[in-house]
C-alpha positions as CSV (number, residue, x, y, z in Angstrom):
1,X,29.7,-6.6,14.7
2,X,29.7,-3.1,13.0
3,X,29.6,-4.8,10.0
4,X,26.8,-6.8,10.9
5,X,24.5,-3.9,12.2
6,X,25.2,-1.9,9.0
7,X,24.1,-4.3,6.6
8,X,20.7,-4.6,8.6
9,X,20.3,-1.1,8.8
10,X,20.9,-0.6,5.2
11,X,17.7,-3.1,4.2
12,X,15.7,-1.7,6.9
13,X,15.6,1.6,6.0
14,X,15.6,1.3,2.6
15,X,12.2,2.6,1.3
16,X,11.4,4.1,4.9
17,X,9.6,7.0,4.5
18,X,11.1,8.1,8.5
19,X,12.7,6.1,11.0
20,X,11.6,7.7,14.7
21,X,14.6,7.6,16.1
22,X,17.3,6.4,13.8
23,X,19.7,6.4,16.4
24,X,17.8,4.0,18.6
25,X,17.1,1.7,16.0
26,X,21.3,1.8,15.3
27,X,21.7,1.2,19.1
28,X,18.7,-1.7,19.2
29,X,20.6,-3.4,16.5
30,X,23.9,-3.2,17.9
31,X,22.3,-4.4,21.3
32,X,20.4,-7.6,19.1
33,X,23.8,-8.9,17.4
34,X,26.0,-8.3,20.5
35,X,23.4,-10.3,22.7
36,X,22.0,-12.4,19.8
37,X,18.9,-11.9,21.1
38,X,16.0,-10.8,18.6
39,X,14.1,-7.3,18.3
40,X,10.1,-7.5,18.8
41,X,8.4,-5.9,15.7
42,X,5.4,-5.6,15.0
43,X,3.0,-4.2,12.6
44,X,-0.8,-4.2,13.3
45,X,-3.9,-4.9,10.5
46,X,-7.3,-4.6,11.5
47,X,-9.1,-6.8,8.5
48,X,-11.5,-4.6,7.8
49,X,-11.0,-6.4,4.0
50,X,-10.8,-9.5,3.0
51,X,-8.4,-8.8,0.4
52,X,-4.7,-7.8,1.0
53,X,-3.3,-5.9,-2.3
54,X,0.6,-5.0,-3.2
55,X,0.1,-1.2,-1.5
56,X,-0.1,-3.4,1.9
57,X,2.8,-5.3,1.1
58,X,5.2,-2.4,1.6
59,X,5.3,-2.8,5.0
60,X,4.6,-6.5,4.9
61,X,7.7,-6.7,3.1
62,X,9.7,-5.0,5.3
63,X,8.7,-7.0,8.3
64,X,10.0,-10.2,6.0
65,X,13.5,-8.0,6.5
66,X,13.6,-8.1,10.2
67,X,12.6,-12.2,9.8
68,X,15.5,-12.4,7.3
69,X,18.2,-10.9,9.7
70,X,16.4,-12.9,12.8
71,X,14.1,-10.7,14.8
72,X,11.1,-11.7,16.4
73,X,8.3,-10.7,13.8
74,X,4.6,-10.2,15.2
75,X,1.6,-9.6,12.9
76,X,-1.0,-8.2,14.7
77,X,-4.5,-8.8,13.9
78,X,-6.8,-5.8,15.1
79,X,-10.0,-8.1,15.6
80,X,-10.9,-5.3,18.5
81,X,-10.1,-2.3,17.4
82,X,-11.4,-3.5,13.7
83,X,-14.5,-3.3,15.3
84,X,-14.0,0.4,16.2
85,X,-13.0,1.3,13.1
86,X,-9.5,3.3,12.2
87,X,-10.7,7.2,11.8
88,X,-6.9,7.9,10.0
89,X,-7.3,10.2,6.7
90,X,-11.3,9.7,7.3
91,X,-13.6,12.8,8.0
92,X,-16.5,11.3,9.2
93,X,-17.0,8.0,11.6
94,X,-15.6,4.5,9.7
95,X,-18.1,1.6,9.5
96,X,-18.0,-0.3,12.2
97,X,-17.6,-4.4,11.4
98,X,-19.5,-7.0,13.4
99,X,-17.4,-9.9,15.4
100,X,-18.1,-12.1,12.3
101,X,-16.8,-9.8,9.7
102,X,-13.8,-9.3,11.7
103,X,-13.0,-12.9,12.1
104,X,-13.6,-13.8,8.6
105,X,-11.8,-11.0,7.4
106,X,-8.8,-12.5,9.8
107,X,-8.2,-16.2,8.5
108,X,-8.5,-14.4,4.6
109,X,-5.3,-12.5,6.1
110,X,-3.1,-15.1,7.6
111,X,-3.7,-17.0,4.4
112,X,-2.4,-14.1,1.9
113,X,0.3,-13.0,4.2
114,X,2.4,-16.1,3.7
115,X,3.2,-15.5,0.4
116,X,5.9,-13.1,1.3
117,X,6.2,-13.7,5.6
118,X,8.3,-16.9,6.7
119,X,4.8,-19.2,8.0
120,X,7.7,-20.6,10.4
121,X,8.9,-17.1,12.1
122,X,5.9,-15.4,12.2
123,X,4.0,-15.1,15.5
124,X,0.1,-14.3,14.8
125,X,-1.5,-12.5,17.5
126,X,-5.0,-11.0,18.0
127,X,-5.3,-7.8,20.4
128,X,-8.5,-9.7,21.8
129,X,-6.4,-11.2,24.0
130,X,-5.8,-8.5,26.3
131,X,-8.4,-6.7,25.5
132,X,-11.1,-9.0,26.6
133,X,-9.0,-9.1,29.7
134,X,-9.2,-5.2,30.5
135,X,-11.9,-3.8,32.7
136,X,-13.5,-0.8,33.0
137,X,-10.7,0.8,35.6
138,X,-8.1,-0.3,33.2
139,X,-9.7,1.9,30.8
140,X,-10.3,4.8,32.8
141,X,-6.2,4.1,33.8
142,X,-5.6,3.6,30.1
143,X,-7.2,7.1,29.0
144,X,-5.5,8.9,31.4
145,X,-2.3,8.7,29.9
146,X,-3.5,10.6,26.9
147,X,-5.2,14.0,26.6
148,X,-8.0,15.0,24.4
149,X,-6.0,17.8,23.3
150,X,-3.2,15.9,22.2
151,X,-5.7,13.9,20.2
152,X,-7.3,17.2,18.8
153,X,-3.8,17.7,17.1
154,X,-3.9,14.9,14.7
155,X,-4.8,16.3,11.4
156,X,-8.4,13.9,10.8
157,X,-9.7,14.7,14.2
158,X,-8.5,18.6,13.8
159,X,-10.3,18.9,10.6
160,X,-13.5,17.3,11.9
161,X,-13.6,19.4,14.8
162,X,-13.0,22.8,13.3
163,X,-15.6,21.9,10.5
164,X,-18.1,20.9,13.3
165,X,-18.2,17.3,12.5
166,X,-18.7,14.3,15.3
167,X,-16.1,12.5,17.1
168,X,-17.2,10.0,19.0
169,X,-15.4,9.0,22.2
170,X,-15.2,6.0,20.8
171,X,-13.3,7.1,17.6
172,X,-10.4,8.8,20.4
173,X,-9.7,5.6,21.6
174,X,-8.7,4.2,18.4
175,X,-5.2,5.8,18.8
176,X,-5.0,4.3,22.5
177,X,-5.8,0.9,21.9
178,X,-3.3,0.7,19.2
179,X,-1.1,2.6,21.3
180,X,-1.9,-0.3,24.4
181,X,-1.1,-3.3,21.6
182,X,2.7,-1.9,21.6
183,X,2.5,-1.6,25.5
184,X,1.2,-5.3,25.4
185,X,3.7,-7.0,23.2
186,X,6.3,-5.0,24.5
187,X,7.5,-3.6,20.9
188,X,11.0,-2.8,19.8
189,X,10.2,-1.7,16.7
190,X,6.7,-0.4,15.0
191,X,6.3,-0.4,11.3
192,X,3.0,1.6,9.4
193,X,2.1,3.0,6.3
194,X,2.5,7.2,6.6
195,X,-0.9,7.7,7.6
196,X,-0.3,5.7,10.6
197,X,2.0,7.9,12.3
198,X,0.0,9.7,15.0
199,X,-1.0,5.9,15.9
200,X,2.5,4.7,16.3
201,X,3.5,7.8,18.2
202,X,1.1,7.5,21.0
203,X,2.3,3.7,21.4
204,X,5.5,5.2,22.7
205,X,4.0,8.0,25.0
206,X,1.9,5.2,26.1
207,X,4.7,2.6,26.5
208,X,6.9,5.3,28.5
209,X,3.7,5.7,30.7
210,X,3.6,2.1,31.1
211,X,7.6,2.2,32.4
212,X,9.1,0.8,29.0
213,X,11.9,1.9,26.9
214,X,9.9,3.3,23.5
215,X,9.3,1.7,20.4
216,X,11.5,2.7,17.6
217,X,8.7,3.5,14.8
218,X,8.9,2.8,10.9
219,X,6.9,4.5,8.6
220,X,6.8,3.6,4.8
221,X,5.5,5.4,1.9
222,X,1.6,4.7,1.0
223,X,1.6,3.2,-2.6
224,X,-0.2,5.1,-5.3
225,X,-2.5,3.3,-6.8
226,X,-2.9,2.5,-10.6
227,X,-4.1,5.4,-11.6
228,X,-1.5,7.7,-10.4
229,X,-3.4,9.7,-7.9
230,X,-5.2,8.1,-5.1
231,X,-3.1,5.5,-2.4
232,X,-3.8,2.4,-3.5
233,X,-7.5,1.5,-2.2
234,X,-10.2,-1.4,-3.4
235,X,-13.0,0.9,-2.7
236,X,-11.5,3.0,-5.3
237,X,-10.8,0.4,-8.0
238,X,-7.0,1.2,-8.3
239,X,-5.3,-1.8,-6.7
240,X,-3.3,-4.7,-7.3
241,X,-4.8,-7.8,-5.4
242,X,-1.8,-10.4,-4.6
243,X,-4.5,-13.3,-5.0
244,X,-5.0,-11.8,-8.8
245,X,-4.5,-14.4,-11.4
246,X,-0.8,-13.4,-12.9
247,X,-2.5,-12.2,-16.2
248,X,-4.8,-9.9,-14.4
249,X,-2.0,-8.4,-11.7
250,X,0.5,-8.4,-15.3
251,X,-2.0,-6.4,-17.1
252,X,-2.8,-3.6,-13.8
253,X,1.3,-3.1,-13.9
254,X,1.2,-2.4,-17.9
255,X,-1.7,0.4,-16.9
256,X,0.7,2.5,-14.4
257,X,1.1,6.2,-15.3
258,X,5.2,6.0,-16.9
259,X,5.9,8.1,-12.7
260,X,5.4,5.2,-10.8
261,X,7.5,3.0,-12.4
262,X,10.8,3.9,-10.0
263,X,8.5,4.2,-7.0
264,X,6.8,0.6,-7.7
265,X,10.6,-1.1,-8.2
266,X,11.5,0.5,-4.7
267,X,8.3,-0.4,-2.6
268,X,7.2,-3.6,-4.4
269,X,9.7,-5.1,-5.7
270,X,12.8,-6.8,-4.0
271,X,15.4,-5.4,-7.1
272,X,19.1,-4.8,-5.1
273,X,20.3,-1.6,-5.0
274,X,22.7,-1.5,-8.1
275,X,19.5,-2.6,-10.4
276,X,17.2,0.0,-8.9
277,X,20.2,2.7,-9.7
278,X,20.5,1.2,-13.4
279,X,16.1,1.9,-13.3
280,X,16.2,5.5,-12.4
281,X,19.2,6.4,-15.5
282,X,17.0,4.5,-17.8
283,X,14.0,6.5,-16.7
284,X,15.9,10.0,-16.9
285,X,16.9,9.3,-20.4
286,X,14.4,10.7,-22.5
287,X,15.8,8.5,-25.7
288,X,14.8,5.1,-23.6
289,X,11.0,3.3,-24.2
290,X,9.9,3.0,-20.5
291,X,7.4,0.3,-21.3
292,X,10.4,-2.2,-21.7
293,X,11.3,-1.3,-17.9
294,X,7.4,-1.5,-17.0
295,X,7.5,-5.1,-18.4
296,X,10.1,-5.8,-16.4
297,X,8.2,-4.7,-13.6
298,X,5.3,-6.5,-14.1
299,X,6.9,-9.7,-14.5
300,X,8.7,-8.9,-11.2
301,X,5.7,-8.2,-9.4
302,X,4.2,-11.8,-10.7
303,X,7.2,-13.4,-9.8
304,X,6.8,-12.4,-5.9
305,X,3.6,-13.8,-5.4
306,X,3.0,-16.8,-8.2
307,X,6.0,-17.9,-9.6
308,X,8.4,-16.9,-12.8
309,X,7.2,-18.9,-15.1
310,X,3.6,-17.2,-14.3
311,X,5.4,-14.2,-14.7
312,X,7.0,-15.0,-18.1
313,X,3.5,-16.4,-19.4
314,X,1.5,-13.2,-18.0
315,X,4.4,-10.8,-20.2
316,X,3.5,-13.4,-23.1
317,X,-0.1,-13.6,-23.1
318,X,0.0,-9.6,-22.7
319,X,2.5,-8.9,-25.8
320,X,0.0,-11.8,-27.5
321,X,-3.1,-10.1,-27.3
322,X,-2.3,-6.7,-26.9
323,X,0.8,-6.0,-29.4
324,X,0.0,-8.8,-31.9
325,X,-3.8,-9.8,-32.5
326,X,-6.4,-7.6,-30.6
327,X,-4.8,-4.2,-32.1
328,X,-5.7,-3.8,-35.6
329,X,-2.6,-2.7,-37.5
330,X,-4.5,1.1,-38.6
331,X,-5.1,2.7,-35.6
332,X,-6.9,6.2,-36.1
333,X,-4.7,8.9,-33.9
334,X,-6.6,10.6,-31.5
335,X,-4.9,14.3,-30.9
336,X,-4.9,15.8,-27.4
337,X,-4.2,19.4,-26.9
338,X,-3.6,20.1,-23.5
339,X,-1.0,22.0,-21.0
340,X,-1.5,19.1,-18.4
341,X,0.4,15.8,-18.7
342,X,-2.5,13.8,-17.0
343,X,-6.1,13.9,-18.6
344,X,-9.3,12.4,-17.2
345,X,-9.3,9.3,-19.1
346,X,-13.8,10.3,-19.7
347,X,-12.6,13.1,-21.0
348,X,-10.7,11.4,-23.5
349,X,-13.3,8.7,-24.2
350,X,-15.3,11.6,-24.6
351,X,-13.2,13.6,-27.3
352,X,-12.9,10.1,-29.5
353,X,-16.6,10.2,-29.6
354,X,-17.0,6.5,-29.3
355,X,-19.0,8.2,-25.6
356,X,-21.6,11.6,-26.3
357,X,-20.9,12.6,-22.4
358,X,-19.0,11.5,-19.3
359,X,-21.7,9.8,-17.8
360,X,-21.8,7.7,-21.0
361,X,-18.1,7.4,-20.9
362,X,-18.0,6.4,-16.6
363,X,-21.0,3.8,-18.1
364,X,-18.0,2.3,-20.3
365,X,-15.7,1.8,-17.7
366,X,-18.0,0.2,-15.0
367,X,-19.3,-1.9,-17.5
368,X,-15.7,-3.0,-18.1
369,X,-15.7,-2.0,-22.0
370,X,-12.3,0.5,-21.5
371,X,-8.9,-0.7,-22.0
372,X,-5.6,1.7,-21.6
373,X,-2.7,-0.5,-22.9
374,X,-4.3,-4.1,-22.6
375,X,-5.2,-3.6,-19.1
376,X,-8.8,-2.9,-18.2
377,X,-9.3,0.3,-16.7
378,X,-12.3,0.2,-13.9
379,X,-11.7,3.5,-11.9
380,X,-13.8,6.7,-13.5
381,X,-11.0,8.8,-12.3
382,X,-8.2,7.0,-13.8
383,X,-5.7,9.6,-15.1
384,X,-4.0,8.9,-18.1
385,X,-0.2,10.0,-18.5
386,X,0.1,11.8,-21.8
387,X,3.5,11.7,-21.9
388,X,4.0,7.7,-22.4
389,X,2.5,6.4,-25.4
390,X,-0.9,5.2,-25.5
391,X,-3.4,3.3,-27.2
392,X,-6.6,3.2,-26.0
393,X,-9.5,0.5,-26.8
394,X,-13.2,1.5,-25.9
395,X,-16.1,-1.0,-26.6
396,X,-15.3,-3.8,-28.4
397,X,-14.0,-2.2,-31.8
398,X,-12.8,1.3,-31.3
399,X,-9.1,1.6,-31.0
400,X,-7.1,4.8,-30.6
401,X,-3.8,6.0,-30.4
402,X,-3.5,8.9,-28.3
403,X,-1.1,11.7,-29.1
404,X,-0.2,14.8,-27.0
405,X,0.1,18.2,-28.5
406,X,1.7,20.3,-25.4
């Protein structure tokens, strides 16, 4: 049996950025094998989005780990409180979606989810269901479990309130309803991205309230995106969709700054242990070409949600174009003098000269005429890592190969 819970434990927390409390999680497990009887986990989405993209899949991919080893996986559809609108990282009030939105957003999400979840294990649940059920002295009960000045300490609302910005009432009940969906499914285990902590916290203050033994809470890294700054975010161009065509999701990996490469094999990838070891010597040897790993990693990524032979054709079709018939054989080197390893990729457009300012150059890139490595770059703020090499292509002729001078 120790054997048993090790092993789970070992996948589980892999990747985890905390595990609140690792011994109850230990004990939960040793509880599930000894009584084989699953664990409830749950993560909660409000589809606020239509599309789901590979920084989501971290957790996603973690709930597929507790369906592997048995447990009883719920994903939780926020059709109510995506209509209030999660205020985490924000400082100001979210959009709220209408009913519609929501719903739409919904079936877009059970649809993508599959490609990585078991369709047969996974439980789908909408917190409509209880609470459409909860009247108004269930909410007053609800709210007194929780005090405003506990809310005042997470860090968005804190920030807000010191700079004299709104909170709506509204926006304070955000935490509690996610809280309640804990308190309703009667969690074991709670899995969220880092800026989800607060959230998963007050589902076990609200759980104990509610006479049940806490959740155990997960909490995994937030992907960066792309361009090697941001988390990874449609609204700011720097995602990976997982309904891309393999060419397009192929050509987003080759565009990665050379410092994500480990971080992208451990969060979204499903490489074993000895492989993701062999990946972090390779990176610290300064003699070793990293694009041959980021290939590899590509072609990974493609393989999870298409199929390897997609992924083989998407490496092809990249090393096709990009190393053998769209780069002209004389590229003009473009020098860069600068003490910083990341540049402002305008800048650079800029300093080639194809682009007389940065609004010319930010024209470029929303227009979709910059390229970084074959992949198209559509952020303005992309950052570009001087330190891998480089070749640039802006409009339809210029090409450049960019050199650092530290």
């Amino acid at each position: 049996m120790k054997e048993k819970v090790e092993i789970q434990f070992a996948e589980i927390a892999r990747g985890a950025e905390e595990i609140i409390q690792v011994d109850d999680l230990k004990k939960a497990l040793e509880w599930s094998v000894a009584n084989r009887k699953p664990l409830v986990v749950k993560q909660g989405f409000d589809p606020t989005a239509p599309d789901i993209h590979i920084g989501h899949m971290v957790s996603i991919r973690k709930l597929r780990t507790f369906q592997k080893f048995g447990h009883r996986v719920i994903f939780l559809i926020g059709d109510y409180t995506g209509m209030v609108g999660d205020p985490s990282g924000k400082n100001s009030a979210r959009k709220r979606l209408t009913e519609e939105e929501v719903l739409a957003n919904a079936e877009t999400y059970k649809k993508q989810i599959f490609k990585v979840l078991d369709p047969e294990t996974t439980e789908i649940r909408f917190n409509s269901e209880w609470f459409k059920k909860m009247d108004f002295a269930g909410v007053l009960e609800l709210t007194s479990y929780y005090t405003i000045a506990r809310l005042l300490e997470r860090d968005d609302f804190e920030k807000r309130y010191k700079a004299g910005n709104p909170i709506s009432l509204m926006e304070f009940m955000y935490p509690l309803m996610q809280g309640y969906d804990s308190v309703a499914l009667r969690a074991d285990i709670e899995i969220g991205g880092t800026d989800q902590k607060f959230n998963l916290l007050v589902g076990r203050a609200l759980q104990e309230r509610y006479g049940q033994k806490p959740q155990t809470v997960i909490t995994m890294p937030l992907l960066v995106g792309t361009d090697g700054v941001e988390k990874m975010s449609k609204s700011l161009g720097n995602y990976i969709g997982i309904n891309e065509s393999p060419i397009e999701m192929f050509g987003k990996v080759m565009s990665i700054p050379d410092s994500l490469i480990y971080n992208y094999f451990l969060l979204a990838t499903e490489i074993d242990e000895s492989r993701l070891m062999s990946v972090k010597a390779k990176l610290e040897d300064k003699s070793f070409n990293p694009m041959i790993l980021k290939k590899e990693l590509g072609e990974a990524i493609v393989e999870l949600y298409h199929s390897r032979a997609d992924a083989v054709r998407a490496r092809e079709d990249f090393e096709m174009k990009f190393s053998k018939k769209e780069v002209p054989d004389d590229i003009p080197v473009l020098d860069i003098s600068s003490p910083e390893q990341m540049i402002w990729i305008v800048k650079v457009i800029v300093m080639s000269g194809v682009a007389n300012s940065n609004s010319a150059a930010i024209r470029l890139i929303q227009g979709g005429g910059v390229m970084l490595n074959g992949a198209k770059i559509t952020n303005k703020d992309y950052q570009i890592d001087l330190n891998q090499p480089n070749t640039i292509k802006i409009g339809k002729k210029s090409f450049f190969k960019i050199n650092w001078i530290k």
